[in-house]
C-alpha positions as a Markdown table, in Angstrom:
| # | Residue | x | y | z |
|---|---|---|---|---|
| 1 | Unk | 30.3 | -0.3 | -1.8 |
| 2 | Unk | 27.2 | -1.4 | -4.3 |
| 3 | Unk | 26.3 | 1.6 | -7.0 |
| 4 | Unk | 23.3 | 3.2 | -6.2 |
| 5 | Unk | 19.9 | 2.0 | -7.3 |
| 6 | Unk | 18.4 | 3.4 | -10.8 |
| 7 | Unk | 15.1 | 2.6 | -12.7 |
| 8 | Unk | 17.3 | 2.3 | -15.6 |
| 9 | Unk | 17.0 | -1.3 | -17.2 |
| 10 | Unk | 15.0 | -3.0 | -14.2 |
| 11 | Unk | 12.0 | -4.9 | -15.4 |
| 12 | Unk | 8.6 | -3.6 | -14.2 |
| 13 | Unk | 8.5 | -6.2 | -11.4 |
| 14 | Unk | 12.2 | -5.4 | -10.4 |
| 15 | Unk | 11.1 | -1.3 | -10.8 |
| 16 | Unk | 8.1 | -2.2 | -8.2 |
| 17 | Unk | 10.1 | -3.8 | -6.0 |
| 18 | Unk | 12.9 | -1.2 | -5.8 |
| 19 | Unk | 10.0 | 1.6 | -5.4 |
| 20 | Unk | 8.5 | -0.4 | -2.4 |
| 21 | Unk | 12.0 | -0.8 | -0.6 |
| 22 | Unk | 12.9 | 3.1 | -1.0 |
| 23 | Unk | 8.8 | 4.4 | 0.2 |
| 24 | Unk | 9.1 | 1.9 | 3.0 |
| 25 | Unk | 12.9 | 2.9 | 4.2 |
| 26 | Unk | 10.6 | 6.5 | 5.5 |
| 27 | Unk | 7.5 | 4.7 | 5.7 |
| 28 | Unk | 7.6 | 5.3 | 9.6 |
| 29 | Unk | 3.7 | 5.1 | 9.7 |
| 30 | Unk | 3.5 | 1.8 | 8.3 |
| 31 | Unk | 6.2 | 0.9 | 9.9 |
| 32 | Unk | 5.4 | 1.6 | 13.6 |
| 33 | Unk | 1.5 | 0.2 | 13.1 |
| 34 | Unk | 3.8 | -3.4 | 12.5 |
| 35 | Unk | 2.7 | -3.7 | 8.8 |
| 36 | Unk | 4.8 | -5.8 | 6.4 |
| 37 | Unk | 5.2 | -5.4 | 2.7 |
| 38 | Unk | 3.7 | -9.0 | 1.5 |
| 39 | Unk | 4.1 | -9.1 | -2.1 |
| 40 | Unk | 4.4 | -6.0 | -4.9 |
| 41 | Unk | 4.4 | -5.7 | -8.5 |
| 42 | Unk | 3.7 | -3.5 | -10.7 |
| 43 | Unk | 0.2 | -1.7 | -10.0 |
| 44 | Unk | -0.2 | -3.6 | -7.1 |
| 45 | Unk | 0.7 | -4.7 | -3.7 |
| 46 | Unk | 0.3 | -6.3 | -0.6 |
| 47 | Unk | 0.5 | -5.3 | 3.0 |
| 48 | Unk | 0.1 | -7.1 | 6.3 |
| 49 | Unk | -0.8 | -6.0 | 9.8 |
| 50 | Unk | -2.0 | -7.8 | 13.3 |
| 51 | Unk | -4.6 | -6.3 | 14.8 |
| 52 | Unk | -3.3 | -5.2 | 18.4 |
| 53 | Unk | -4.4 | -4.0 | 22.2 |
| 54 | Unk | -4.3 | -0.2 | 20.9 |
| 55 | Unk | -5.9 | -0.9 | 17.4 |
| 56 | Unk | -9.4 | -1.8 | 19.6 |
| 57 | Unk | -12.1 | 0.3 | 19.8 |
| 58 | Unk | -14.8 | 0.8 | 22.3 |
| 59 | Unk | -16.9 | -1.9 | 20.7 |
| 60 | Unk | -14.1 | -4.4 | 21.1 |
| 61 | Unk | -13.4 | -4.5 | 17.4 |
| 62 | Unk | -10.9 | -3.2 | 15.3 |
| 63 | Unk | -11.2 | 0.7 | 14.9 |
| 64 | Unk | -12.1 | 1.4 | 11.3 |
| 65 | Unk | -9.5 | 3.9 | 10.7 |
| 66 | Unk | -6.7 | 1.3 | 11.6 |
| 67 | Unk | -8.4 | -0.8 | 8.4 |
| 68 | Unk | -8.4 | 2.3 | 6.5 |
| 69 | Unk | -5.0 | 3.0 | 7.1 |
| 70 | Unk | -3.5 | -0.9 | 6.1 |
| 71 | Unk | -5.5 | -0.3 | 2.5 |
| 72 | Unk | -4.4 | 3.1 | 2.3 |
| 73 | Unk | -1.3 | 2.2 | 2.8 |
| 74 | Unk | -1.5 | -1.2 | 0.4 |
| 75 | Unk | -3.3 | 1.5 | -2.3 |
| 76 | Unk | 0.1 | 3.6 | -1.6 |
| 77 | Unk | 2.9 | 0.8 | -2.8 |
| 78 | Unk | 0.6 | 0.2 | -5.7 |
| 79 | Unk | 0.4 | 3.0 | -7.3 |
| 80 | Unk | 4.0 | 3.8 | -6.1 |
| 81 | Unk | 5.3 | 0.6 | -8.4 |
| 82 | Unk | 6.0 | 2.6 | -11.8 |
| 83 | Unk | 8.5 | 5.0 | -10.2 |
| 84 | Unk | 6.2 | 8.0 | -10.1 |
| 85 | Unk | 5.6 | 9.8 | -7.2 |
| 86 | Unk | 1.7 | 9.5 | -6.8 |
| 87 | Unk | -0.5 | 10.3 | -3.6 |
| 88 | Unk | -4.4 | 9.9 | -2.9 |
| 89 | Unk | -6.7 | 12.1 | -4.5 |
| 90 | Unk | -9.9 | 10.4 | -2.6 |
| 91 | Unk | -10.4 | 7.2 | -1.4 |
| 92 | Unk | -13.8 | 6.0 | 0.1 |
| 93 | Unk | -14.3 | 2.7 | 2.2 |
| 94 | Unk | -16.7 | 0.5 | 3.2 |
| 95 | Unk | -16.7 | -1.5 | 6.6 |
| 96 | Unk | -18.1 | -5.2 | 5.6 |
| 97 | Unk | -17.1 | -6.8 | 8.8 |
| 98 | Unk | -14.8 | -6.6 | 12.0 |
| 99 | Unk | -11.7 | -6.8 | 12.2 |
| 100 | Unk | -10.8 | -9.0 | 15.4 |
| 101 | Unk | -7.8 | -8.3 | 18.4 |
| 102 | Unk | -5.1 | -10.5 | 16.9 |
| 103 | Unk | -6.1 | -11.1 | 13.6 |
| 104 | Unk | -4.2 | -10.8 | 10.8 |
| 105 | Unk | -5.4 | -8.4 | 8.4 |
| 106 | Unk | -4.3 | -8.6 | 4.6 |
| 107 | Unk | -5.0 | -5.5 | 2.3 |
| 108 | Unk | -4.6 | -6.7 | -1.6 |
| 109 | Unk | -4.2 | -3.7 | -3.9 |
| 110 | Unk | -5.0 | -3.8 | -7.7 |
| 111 | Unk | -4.5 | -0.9 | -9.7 |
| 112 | Unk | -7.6 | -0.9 | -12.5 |
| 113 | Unk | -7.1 | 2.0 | -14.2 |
| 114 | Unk | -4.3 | 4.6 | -14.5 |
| 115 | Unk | -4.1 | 7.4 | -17.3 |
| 116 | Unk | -2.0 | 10.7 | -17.1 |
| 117 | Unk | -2.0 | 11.7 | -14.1 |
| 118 | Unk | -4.6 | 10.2 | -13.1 |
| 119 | Unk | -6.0 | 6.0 | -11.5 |
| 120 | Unk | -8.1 | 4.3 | -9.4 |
| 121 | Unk | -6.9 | 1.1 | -7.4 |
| 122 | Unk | -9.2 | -1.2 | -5.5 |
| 123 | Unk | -8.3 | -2.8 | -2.2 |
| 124 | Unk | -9.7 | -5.7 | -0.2 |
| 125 | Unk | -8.8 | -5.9 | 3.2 |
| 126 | Unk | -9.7 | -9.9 | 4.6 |
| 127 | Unk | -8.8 | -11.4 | 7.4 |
| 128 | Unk | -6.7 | -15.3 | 7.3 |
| 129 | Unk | -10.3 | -17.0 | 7.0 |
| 130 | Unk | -10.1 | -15.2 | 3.8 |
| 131 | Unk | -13.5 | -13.3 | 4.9 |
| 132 | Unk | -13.8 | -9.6 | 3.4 |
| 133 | Unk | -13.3 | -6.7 | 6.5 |
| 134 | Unk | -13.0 | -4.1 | 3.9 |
| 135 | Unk | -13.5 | -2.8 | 0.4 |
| 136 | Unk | -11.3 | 0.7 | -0.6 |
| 137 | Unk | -11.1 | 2.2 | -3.7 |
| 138 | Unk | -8.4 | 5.2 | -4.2 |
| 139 | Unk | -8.2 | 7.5 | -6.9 |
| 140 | Unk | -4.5 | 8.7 | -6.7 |
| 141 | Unk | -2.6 | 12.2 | -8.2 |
| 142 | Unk | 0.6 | 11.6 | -10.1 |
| 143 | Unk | 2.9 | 14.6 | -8.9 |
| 144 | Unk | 6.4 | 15.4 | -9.1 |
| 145 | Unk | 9.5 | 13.3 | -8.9 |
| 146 | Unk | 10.6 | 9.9 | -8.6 |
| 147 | Unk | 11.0 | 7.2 | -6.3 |
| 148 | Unk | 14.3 | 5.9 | -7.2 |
| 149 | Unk | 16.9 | 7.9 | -9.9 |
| 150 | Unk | 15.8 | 7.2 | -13.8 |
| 151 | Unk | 19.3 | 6.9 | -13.6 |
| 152 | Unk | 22.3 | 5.8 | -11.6 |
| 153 | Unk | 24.0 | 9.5 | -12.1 |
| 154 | Unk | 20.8 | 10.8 | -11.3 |
């Protein structure tokens, strides 16, 4: 039986990493929309999903909230990555393009600023063609508690 994980000692990408694993293992959201966990590091992340039959909307595009939801959810293991438990605050978006049945939407996350309590992350959602679907920007809320122990006792 492996010791349980602590923050203590890992580096920051290590830290990230660990963060990401324990937000995703009750992530059910993500999770059941099919995204993927790309890449993470510290302050930012980035999250995959295929746009399906039941993401469409009337117009035969991508509905805008499924695009909202892969950069929120990008914005999410971003600021997650230092092992503080952080949520949304506001986030705006703005639709550049459409997002296709089938495509595969990528959502990069970059943290820019984060102070106290207090960041803002950008994310750009783009397609494989590498064209821009979406631009997010989140300002997140540091609250209580941690992600993974500070330590392994606790």
């Amino acid at each position: 039986m492996s010791a349980p994980v602590s923050a203590e000692g890992l580096d920051p990408t290590a830290l990230a990493r660990a963060c990401a694993d324990a937000m995703w293992a009750d992530d059910k959201a993500s999770q059941g929309l099919g995204m993927e966990i790309v890449e993470v590091g510290p302050g930012r992340a980035v999250i995959a999903m295929t746009v399906r039959d039941a993401m469409v909307n009337g117009h035969g595009i991508c509905h805008g909230g499924f695009v909202f939801t892969l950069a929120d959810s990008a914005f999410a293991f971003a600021c997650n990555s230092h092992n503080q438990s952080t949520v949304a605050s506001h986030c705006a978006v703005a639709f550049l393009r459409p997002g296709k049945l089938g495509e595969r939407l990528v959502a990069t996350a970059h943290e820019r600023w984060r102070e106290g309590r207090s960041g803002i992350t950008d994310v750009t959602v783009a397609n494989a063609d590498g064209e821009t679907i979406a631009e997010f920007r989140g300002n997140s809320r540091t609250i209580r508690g941690t992600l993974i122990p500070e330590t392994a006792g606790g």
